[in-house]
C-alpha positions as CSV (number, residue, x, y, z in Angstrom):
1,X,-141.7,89.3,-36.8
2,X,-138.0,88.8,-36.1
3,X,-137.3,87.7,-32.7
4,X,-134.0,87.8,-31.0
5,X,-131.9,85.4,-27.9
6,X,-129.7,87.4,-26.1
7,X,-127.0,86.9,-23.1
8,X,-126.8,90.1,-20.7
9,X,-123.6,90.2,-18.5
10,X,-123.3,92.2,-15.2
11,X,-120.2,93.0,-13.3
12,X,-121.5,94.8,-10.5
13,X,-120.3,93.8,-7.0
14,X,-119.9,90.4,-6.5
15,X,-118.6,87.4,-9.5
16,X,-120.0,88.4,-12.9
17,X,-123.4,87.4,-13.6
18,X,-125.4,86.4,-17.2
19,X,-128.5,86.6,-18.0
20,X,-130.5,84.9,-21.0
21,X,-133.5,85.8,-22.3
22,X,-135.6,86.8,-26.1
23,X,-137.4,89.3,-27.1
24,X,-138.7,91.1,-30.3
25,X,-136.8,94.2,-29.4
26,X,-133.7,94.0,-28.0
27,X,-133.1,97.8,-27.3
28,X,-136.2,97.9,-25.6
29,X,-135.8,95.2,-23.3
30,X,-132.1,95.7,-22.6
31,X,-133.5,99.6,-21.2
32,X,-136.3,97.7,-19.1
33,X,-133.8,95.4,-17.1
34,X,-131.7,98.6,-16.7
35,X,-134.2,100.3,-14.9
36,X,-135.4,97.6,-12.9
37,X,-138.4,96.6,-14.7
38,X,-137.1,93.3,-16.3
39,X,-137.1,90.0,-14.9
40,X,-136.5,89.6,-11.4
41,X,-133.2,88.5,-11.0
42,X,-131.8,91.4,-13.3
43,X,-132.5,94.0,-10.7
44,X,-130.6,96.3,-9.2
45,X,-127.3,95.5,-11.4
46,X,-126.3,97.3,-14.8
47,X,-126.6,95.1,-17.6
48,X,-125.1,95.5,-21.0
49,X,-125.5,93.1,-24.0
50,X,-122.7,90.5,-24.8
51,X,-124.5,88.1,-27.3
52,X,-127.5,88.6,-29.5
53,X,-128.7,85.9,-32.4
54,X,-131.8,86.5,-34.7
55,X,-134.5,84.1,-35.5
56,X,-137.5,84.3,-38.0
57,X,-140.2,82.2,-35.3
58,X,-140.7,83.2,-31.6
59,X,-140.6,78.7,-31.1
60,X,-137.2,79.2,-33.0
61,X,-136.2,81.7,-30.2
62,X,-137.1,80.2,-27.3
63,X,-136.0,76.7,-28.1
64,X,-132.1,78.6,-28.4
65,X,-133.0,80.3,-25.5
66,X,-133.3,76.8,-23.4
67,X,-130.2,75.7,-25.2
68,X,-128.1,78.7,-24.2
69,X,-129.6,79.0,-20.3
70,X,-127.6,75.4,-19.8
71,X,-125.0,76.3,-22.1
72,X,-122.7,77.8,-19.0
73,X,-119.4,77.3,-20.8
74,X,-120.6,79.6,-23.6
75,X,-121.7,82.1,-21.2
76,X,-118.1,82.3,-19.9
77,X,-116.4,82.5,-22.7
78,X,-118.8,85.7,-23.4
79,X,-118.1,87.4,-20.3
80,X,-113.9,86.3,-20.2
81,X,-112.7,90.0,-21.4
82,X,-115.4,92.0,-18.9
């Protein structure tokens, strides 16, 4: 099953925020932190998807994941144009 990493970005009120997570189905999960049933610090904002790669193993997938959560000057560059 393929298994995805993805950066979220919010502009809501305040400084933009990022979010990174994975997941099997990125449509899915993208429509759960929208309605407030992701992960806890995605409430209450509107997220929209700025960054998606695709990996064959859900270890593959979470071992980017850890990368990209410390990877801050990536996340950035993502959100520059929001």
């Amino acid at each position: 099953m393929a298994c995805f990493v993805y950066v979220l970005a919010s502009s809501g009120p305040g400084p933009t925020r990022t979010y990174v997570g994975w997941t099997t189905d990125l449509e899915q999960r993208l429509a759960a932190h929208n309605a407030g049933t992701g992960a806890k610090s995605t409430r209450g904002r509107i997220w929209g998807l700025v960054y998606a790669e695709r990996y064959d193993t859900r270890s593959e997938a979470m071992s980017r994941e850890w990368h990209l959560k410390r990877d801050r000057g990536l996340r950035k560059q993502l959100t520059m144009w929001l």
